[in-house]
Every structure is written in structure tokens, then in C-alpha cells.
Steps between C-alpha positions, in 0.01 A plus 500: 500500500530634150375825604754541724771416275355728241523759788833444596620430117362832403714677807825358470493615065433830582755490769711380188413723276590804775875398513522460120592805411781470755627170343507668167758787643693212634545356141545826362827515679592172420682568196732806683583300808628170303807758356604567786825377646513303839635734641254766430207243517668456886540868564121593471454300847677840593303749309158395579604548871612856454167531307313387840702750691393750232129461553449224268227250618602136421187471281646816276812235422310173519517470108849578458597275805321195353665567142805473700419196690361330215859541280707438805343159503474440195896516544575316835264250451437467163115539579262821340238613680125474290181794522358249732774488708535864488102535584559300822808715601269822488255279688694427788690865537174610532448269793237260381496167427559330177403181395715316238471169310787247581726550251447876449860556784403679740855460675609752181179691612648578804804709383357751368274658779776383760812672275241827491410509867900421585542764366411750763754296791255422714502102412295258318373170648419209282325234713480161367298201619857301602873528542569301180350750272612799730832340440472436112314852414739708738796342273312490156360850489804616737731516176280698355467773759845466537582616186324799553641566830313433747549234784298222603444299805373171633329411786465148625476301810838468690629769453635752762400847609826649328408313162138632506575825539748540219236280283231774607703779426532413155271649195328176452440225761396162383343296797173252620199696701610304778849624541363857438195467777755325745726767437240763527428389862841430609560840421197638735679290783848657517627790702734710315507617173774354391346107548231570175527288259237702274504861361174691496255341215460599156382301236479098444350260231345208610547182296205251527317806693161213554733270649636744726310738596172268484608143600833509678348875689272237694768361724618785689891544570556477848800606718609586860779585727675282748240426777846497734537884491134583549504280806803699609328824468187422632770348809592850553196670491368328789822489735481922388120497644557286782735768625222783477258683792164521398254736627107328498216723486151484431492739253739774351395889503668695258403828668617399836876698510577281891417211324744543188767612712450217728496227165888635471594343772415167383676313220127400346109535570263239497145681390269185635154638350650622161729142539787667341872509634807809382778609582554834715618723289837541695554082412392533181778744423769321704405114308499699150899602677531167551555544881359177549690443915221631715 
């Protein structure tokens, strides 16, 4: 056991020591960002976007974004983000997992790789273990993002298709992995477009990831249609074949042209050696018309 601890100690500080250098630029800026006004601390939200659309890449304003985050809360909520802190930020934009000591707030964590990867409007998810601390962190940490102008959303159980939607439309969506996995296969279900919940996928951070994707990933999430319209359809599909000639033969030649022109006249063949049964092409074209009266 202590070998593999040694092992695994020895990985995560040089892992460390890789993002240091970024954590020092981060508290290099520290001193410029805190004279800032709010209302220029607010307006960078806007300027590293147009550096995205430039060509930027969000790690080339990662350090600048967390200086930003880091004195944004430090005047919302009164709370400063520490190097360790930082060091778990980097951790998680780089999407792997970071392990921190209770106590070490990983909720504050959370903002900065989720303001960064806001940034580029395709959505954030944060998923939490349950709706109480979806609740509290979407509300907590909301003010925060507010203040820098972005929007945030909530997702928990009861609500309707109109609410989710605006929730998951905004730049940060606070929610459990239920809601998100239920949602994710309610949305596979519908028929139009316009009946997702969801937008396409970007980036998420997973809170308790062991619990989630390790414990709670064992009990799959299960969900089906009403059995009443399947019923219906299947209803239909057998009063449509009812109403069909068939043609049997023993076995179908492809090279026979009497044959083939002979199949036409029947709605369906019946192949009894290769046990197989389609339409004529002439009914195949006519039920994709939906000229179901024969």
C-alpha cells in the first residue's frame, strides 16, 4: 500500500508543480485587477469574448480570467480565492479530477473554470449530488457570476419544459446528475426541435465525481414512452398488412425479368426458402405516400 501511495503522491506534485507557474501569473495580476472599478472589473466578461472571437484560446486568458474571478469574489462574497484553490481551478479546466480536503471549498473552486468555459456561450453545467445544494450553490456563487454578467440557471425536479429550457440556455446551469440524465433522454424521445430541453454539450464539473459517476452510475436511469401509443401503432400496422396480396414462391430469381414483372402485380412476396417477406416495389412507394386504402 505505501508503494502505491508513494506512486500516486509523487504524480499528483509534479502535476502541481506543472500548473505553478500558471498560479504565479494569476497573482501577478492580482495587484492590477483589485484597482479596477466594478464596472471595468464587469466589462472584461466582454473583452475576453471578443478575445475568443479573435483567436484567443481560453487557456491564453485563463490567468487573467481567474485574477478576475478571484477579486470579483472577493467583492460579492467577501471570500478570496487561495494557490490551492487556484491549483484545483486549473485542474478541473483541464478536465481532470481534483481531489480536495473538506474545508479547502471546492464550491469557490468551481467558479473559476465554470466563469472561463462560460465564457465561450456554449453553457456550463455544474452537477451536484442533490437539489438542496444545486439550489444553495446556483444562488451562492450565482451573485458572483452575476456581477460579472453572466446568467445562471437551475435545474430541479418539477419543473416544466418551458423553465428548463430557459435554465439551459443560460451561461451556467446549476442542477443534480439526475435531472441532467433524465433530461438527456427526454430529449432523445421528442419529435420536433422545438420540444429540447438541452443545447448541444460543452463542458460540466462534477461535484462528488466518486459518488456519481462510481456509485450512483450503478443504477441505471430508466425511461419509456406511453405503452398506449405503441399499441396504437403496432394496431395499424397489422389492419395495413391484413389488407395486402402476397405472392408465395419457393424461391426468388433476380435474373428472371417475367418473374419481376409478375412480383408488381402483387402488393408483397413471400420468399418461403430464403423465409423473408417485402414489399413490391410499386407498394413500397405507395405506403411511403401514405396511400394506405388498397
Amino acid at each position: 500500500m505505501g508503494i502505491f501511495s508513494n506512486v500516486f503522491k509523487s504524480y499528483s506534485e509534479k502535476e502541481v508543480k506543472r500548473v505553478m507557474p500558471i498560479v504565479a501569473s494569476i497573482n501577478e495580476l492580482e495587484e492590477s485587477i483589485s484597482k479596477l472599478s466594478d464596472e471595468e472589473l464587469r466589462n472584461k466578461t466582454a473583452e475576453f469574448k471578443n478575445k475568443l472571437q479573435e483567436g484567443k484560446t481560453l487557456d491564453d486568458i485563463l490567468p487573467e480570467s481567474f485574477a478576475v474571478v478571484r477579486e470579483a469574489s472577493k467583492r460579492v462574497l467577501g471570500l478570496r480565492h487561495f494557490d490551492v484553490q487556484l491549483i484545483g481551478g486549473i485542474i478541473l479546466h483541464q478536465g481532470r479530477i481534483a481531489e480536495m480536503k473538506t474545508g479547502e471549498g471546492k464550491t469557490l473552486v468551481a467558479t473559476l473554470p465554470a466563469y472561463l468555459n462560460a465564457l465561450t456561450g456554449e453553457g456550463v453545467h455544474v452537477i451536484t449530488v442533490n437539489d438542496y445544494l444545486a439550489k444553495r450553490d446556483s444562488e451562492w456563487m450565482g451573485k458572483l457570476y452575476r456581477f460579472l454578467g453572466l446568467t445562471v440557471g437551475l435545474i430541479i425536479n418539477g419543473m416544466n419544459p418551458k423553465e428548463k429550457q430557459e435554465a439551459y440556455n443560460c451561461d451556467i446551469t446549476y442542477g443534480t446528475n439526475n435531472e441532467f440524465g433524465f433530461d438527456y433522454l427526454r430529449d432523445n424521445m421528442v419529435i420536433y426541435k422545438n420540444q429540447l430541453v438541452q443545447r448541444k454539450l460543452a463542458y460540466a464539473i462534477v461535484d462528488e465525481i466518486d459518488s456519481i459517476l462510481v456509485d450512483e452510475a450503478r443504477t441505471p436511469l430508466i425511461i419509456s414512452g406511453r405503452a398506449s401509443a405503441s399499441s396504437n401503432l403496432y394496431k395499424k400496422a397489422d389492419s395495413f398488412v391484413r389488407k395486402l396480396t402476397p405472392k408465395i414462391i419457393v424461391e426468388e430469381d433476380v435474373k428472371d425479368y417475367e418473374q419481376a414483372e409478375d412480383n408488381e402485380k402483387f402488393d408483397y412476396i413471400v420468399d418461403l426458402k430464403a423465409k423473408s417477406a417485402t414489399l413490391t416495389r410499386k407498394r413500397y412507394r405507395k405506403s411511403r405516400k401514405g396511400i394506405w386504402n388498397i
